[in-house]
ZAMARGU-4260 file (C-alpha; in steps of 0.2 Angstrom, whole numbers, plus 5000, padded with zeros to 4 digits):
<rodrens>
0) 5003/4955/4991 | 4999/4943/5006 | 5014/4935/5013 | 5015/4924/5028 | 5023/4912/5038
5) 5016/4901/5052 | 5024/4889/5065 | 5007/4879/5071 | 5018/4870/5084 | 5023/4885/5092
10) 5009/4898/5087 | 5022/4911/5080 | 5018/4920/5065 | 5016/4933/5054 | 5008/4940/5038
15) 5015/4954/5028 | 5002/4965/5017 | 5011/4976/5004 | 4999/4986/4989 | 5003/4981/4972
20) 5019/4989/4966 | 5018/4990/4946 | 5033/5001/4944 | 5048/5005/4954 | 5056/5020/4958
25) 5070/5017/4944 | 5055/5014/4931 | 5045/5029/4936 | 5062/5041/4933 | 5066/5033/4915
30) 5047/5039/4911 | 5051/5056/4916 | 5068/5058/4909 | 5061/5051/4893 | 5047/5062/4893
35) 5056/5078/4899 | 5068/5074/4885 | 5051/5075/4873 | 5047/5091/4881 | 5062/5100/4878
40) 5062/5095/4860 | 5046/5105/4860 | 5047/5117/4870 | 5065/5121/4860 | 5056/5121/4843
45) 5042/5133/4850 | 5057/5143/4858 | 5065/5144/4841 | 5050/5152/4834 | 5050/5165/4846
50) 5035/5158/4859 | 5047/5157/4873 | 5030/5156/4886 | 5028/5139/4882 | 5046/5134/4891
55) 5041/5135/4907 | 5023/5126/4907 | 5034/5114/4899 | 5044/5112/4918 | 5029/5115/4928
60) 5023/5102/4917 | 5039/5089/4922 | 5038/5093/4941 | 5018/5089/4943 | 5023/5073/4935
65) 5037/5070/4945 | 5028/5076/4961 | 5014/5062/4956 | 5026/5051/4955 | 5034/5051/4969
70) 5019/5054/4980 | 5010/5037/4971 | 5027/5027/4973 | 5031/5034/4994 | 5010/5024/4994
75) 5017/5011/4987 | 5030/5007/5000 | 5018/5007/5014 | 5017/4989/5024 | 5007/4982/5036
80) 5015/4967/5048 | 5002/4957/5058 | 5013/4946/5072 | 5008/4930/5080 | 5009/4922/5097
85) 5003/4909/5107 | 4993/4925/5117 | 4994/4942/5108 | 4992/4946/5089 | 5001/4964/5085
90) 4997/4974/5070 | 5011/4986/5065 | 5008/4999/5051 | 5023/5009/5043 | 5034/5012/5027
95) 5052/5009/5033 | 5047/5006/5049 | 5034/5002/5062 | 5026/5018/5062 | 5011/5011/5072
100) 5007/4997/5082 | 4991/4988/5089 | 4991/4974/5101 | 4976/4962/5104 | 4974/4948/5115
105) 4973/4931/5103 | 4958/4924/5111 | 4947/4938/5111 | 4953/4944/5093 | 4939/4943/5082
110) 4941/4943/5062 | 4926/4949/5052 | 4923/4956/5035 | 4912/4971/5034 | 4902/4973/5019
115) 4901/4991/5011 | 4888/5001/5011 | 4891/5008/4994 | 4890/4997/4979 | 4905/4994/4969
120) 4919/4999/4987 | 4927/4983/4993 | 4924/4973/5007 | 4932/4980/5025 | 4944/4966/5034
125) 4944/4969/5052 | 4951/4964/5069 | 4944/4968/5084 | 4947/4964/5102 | 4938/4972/5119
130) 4931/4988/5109 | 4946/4992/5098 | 4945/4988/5080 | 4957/4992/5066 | 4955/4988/5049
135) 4967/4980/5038 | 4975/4977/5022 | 4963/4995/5017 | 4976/4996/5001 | 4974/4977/4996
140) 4964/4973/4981 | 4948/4959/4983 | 4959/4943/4978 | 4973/4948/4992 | 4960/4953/5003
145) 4951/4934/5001 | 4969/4927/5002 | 4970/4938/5019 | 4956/4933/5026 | 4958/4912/5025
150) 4976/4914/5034 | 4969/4925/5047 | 4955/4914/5049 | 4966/4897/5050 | 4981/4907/5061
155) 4969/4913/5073 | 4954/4902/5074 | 4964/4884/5073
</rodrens>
């Protein structure tokens, strides 16, 4: 998700890039209480008749999923934040908050797309200013990257 507001009187801005969340957390935890629910239908009817081993594969089973889960969803929350002023553009990378931050000077800030070097990778946006580049928007898909591109392109070159 690109998102991004502009004030071209002033030169104040930002965009905010978040990945594509299909699920949320509440989501996710209905799957695995419906599918634990499943497993422990099974795994009682297999208890029942006497093959008690399969019970706790069954729970190892639910935790990896849950495990999976969580650690798809905590990447799903990371944001990136890429601020405007008349003089300096500032990246800030984080989940909850600014974990990171880069700061560049506007007019040297140079935005380029870097093809990649295996077929079928996606393209590589990038800022860079006086020997520093970062890339940005790596967990964007290639529409949201194209998106990303034009309003950096119009914010910073206009």
């Amino acid at each position: 998700m690109v998102y991004s507001e502009f004030n071209p009187v002033t030169g104040n801005g930002y965009i905010v890039l978040k990945p594509n969340n299909s699920a949320t957390w509440r989501f996710n935890m209905m799957v695995v209480a419906s599918l634990a629910l499943i497993g422990l239908l099974i795994s009682t009817f297999f208890f029942v008749q006497g093959l008690w081993v399969i019970a706790p594969f069954s729970g190892l089973e639910l935790l990896m999923l849950l495990t999976c889960l969580y650690l798809c969803t905590r990447s799903n929350i990371q944001t990136e934040v890429i601020k405007f002023s008349p003089d300096k553009v500032i990246v800030e990378q984080g989940r909850t908050f600014a974990e990171k931050s880069w700061e560049y000077h506007r007019t040297w800030a140079k935005i380029f797309v870097r093809k990649p070097k295996h077929r079928g990778h996606p393209d590589q946006i990038v800022i860079r200013s006086h020997g520093k580049e970062l890339e940005l928007g790596s967990f964007l898909n290639k529409d949201d990257k194209e998106a990303l591109v034009k309003k950096l392109r119009h914010i910073i070159y206009r």
